[in-house]
N, C-alpha and C positions, 0 to 999 in steps of 0.2 A: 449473473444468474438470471436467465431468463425465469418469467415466472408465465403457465399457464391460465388461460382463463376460459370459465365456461362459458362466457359471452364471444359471439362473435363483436368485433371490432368494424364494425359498419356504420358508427356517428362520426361526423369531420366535424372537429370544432376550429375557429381559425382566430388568431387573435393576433394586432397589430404590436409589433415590437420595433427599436433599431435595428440597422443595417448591423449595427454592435452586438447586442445584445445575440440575432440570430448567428454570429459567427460565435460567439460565445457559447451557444446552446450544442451548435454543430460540432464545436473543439469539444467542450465537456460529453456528449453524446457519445464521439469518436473514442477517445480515453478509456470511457468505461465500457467499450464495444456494443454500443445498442445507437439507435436509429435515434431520431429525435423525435418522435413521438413515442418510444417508448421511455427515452429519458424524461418526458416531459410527466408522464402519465406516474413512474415512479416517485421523482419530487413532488407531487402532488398526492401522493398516495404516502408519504414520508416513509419509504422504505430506504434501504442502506443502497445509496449507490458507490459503488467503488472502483475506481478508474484501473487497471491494467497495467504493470508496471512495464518502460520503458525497457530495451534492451540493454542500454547504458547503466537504469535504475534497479534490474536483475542481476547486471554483472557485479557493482555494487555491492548488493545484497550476496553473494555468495561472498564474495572474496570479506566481506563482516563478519560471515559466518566462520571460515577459516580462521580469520585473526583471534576470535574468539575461541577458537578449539585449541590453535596454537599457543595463547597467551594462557589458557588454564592447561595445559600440558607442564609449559617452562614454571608453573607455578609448584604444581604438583613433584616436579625436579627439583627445587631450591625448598620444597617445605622444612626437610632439616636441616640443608647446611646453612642459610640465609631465612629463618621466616621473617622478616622484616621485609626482603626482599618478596621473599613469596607473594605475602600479604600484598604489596605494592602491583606488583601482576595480575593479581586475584582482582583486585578495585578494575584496573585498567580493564580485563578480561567483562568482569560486570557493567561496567559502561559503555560497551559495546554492544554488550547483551541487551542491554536498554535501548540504543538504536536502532536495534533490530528488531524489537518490538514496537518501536516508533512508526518504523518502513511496513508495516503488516497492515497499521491502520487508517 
């Protein structure tokens, strides 16, 4: 989320870091899609940056979402004839739920 400002951005400030450190600044910068002085300007500003999920860590993330639809379907199936069983689905279906709320933040 880019964020607007009413100042033009016309001060260079420059500060020595590692050879590390800048690939460090440039991977995290890249992640979250912003430049390195706008990542730099945000961490100093303590706003939320949040990196852009991977194509691997998108595909991931739906197919969590499935198994959770899937595992409270077969749950909502076995509620009479198995609730023991049900329930046991229901926990698995909610732990999943949980990483998926993990992967958001």
């Amino acid at each position: 989320m880019k964020r607007k400002s009413k100042h033009n951005k016309t001060t260079y400030i420059k500060f020595r870091c590692t050879q590390y450190e800048k690939k460090l600044l440039r991977i995290k910068a890249k992640r979250a899609g912003l430049s390195i002085s706008a990542y730099c300007r945000m961490a100093v500003m303590e706003d939320r940056i949040v990196e852009r999920l991977t194509e691997e860590q998108l595909e991931a993330y739906k197919m969590l979402v499935q198994y959770h639809n899937n595992f409270k379907r077969i749950s909502n199936m076995f509620r009479k004839r198995n609730p023991r069983l049900a329930d046991e689905v229901l926990r698995l279906a909610q732990e999943i739920k949980t990483h998926l709320y993990n992967f958001k933040k």
